[in-house]
Backbone as XML, in Angstrom:
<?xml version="1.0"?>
<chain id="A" units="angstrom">
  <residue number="1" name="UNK">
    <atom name="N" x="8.821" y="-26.169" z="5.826"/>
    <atom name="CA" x="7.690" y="-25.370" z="6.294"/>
    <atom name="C" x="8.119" y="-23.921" z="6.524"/>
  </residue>
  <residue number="2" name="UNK">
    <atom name="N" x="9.204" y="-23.772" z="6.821"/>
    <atom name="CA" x="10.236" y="-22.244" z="7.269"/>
    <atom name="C" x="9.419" y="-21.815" z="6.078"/>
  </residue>
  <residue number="3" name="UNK">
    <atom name="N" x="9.821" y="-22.038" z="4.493"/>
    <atom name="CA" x="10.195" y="-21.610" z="3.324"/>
    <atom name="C" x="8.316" y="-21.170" z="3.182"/>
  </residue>
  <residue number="4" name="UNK">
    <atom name="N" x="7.864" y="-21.742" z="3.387"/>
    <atom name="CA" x="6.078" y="-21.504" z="3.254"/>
    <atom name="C" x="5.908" y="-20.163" z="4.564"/>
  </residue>
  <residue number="5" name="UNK">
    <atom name="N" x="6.206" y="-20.002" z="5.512"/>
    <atom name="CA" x="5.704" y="-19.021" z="6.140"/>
    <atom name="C" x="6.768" y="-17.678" z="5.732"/>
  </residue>
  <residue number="6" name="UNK">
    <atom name="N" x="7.789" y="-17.634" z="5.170"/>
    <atom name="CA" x="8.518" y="-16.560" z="5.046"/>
    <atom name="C" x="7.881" y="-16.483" z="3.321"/>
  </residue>
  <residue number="7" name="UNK">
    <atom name="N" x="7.810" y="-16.811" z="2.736"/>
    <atom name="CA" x="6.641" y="-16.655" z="1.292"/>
    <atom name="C" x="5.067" y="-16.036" z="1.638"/>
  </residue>
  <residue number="8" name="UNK">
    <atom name="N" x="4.479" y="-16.548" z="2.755"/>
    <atom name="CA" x="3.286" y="-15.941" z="3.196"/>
    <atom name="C" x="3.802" y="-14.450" z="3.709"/>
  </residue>
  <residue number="9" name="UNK">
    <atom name="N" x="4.734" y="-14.503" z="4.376"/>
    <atom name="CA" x="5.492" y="-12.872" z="5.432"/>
    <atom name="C" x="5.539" y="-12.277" z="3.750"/>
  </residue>
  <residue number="10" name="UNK">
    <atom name="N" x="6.426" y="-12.547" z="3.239"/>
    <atom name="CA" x="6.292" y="-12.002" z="2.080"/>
    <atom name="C" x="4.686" y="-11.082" z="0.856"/>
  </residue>
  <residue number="11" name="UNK">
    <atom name="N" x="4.244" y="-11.841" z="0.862"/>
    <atom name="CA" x="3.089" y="-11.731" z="0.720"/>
    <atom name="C" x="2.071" y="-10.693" z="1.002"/>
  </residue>
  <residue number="12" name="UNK">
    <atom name="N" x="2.296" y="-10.910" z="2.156"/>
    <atom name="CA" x="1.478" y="-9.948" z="3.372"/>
    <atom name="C" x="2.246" y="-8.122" z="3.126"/>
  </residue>
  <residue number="13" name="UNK">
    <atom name="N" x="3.435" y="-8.669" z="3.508"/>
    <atom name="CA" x="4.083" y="-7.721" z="3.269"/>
    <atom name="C" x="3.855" y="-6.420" z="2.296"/>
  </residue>
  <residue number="14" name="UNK">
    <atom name="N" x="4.179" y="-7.370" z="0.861"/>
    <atom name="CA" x="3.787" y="-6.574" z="-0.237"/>
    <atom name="C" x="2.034" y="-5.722" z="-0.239"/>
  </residue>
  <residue number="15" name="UNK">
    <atom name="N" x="1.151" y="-6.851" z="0.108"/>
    <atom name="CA" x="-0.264" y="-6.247" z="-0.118"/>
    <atom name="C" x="0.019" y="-5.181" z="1.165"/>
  </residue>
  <residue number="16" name="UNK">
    <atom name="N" x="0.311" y="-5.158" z="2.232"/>
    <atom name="CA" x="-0.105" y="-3.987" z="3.040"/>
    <atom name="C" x="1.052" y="-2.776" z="2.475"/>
  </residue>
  <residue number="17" name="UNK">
    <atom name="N" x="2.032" y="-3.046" z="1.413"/>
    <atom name="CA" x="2.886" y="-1.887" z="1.261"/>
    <atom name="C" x="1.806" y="-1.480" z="0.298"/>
  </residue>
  <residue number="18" name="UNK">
    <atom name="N" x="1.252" y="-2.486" z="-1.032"/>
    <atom name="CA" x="0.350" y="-1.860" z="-2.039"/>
    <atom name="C" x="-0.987" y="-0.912" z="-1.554"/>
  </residue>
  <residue number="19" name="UNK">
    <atom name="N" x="-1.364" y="-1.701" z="-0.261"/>
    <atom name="CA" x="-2.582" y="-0.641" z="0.378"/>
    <atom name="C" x="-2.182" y="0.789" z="0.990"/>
  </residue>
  <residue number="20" name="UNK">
    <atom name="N" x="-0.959" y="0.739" z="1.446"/>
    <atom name="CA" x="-0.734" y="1.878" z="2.013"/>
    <atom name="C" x="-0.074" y="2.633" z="0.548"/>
  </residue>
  <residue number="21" name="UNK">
    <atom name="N" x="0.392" y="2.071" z="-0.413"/>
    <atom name="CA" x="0.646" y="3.455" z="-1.376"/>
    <atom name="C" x="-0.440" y="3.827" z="-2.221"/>
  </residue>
  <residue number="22" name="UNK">
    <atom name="N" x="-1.575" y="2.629" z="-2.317"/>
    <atom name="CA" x="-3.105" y="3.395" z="-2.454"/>
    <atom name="C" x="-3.780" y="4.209" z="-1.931"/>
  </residue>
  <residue number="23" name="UNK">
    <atom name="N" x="-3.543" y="3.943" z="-0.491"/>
    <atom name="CA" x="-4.281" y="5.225" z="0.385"/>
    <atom name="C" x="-3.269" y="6.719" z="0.255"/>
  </residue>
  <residue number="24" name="UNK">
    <atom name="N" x="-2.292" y="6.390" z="0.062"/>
    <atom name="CA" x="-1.624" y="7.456" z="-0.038"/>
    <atom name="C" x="-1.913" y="8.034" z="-1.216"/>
  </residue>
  <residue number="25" name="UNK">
    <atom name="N" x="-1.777" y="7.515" z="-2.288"/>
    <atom name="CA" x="-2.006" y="7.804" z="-3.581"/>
    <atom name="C" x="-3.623" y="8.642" z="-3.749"/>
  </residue>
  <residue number="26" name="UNK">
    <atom name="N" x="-4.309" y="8.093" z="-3.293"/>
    <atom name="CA" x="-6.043" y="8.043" z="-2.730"/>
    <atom name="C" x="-5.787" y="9.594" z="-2.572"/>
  </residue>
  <residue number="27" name="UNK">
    <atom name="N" x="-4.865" y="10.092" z="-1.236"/>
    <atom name="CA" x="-5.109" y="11.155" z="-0.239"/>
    <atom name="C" x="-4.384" y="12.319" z="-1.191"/>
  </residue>
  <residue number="28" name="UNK">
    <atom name="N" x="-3.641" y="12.210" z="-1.997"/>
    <atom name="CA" x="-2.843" y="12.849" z="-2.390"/>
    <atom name="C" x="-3.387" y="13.672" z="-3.519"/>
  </residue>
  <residue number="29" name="UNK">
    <atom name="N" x="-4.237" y="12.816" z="-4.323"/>
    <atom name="CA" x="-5.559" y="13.096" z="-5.461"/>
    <atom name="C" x="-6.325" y="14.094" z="-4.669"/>
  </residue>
  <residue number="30" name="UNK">
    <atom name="N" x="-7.382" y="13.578" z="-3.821"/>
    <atom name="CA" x="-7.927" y="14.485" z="-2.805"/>
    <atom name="C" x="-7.643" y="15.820" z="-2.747"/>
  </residue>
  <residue number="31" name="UNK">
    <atom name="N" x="-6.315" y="15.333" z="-2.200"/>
    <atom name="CA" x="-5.608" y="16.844" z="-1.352"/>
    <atom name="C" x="-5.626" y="17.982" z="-2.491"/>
  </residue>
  <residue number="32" name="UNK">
    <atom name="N" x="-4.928" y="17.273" z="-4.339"/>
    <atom name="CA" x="-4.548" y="18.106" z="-5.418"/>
    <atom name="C" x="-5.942" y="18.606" z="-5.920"/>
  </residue>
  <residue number="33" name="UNK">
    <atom name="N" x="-7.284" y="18.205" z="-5.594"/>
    <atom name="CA" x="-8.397" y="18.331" z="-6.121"/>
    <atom name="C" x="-9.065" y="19.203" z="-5.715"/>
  </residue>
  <residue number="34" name="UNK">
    <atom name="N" x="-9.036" y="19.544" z="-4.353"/>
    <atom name="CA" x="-9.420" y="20.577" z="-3.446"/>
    <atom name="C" x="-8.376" y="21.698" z="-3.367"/>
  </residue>
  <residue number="35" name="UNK">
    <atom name="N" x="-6.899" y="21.699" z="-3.688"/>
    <atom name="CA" x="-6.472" y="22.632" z="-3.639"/>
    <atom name="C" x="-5.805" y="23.082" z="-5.127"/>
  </residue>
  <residue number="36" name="UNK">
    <atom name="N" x="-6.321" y="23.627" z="-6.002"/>
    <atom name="CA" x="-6.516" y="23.614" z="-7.617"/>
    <atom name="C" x="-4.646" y="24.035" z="-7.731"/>
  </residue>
  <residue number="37" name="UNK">
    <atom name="N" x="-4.270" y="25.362" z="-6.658"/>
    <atom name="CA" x="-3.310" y="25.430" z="-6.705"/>
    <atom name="C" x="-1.940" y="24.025" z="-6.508"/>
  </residue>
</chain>
């Protein structure tokens, strides 16, 4: 059962790293769009 919740930690892990380099990614577009320079 260890091996099933450290695969879920895992998991989790990755999707909240993928959301946060979307939002980042997201903000960064933004930021280059509004400032032409």
């Amino acid at each position: 059962m260890r091996y099933v919740f450290m695969i879920c930690a895992m998991l989790l892990a990755a999707f909240f790293c993928y959301m946060v380099l979307d939002m980042a990614m997201q903000t960064g577009n933004d930021v280059a769009n509004s400032h032409p320079w």
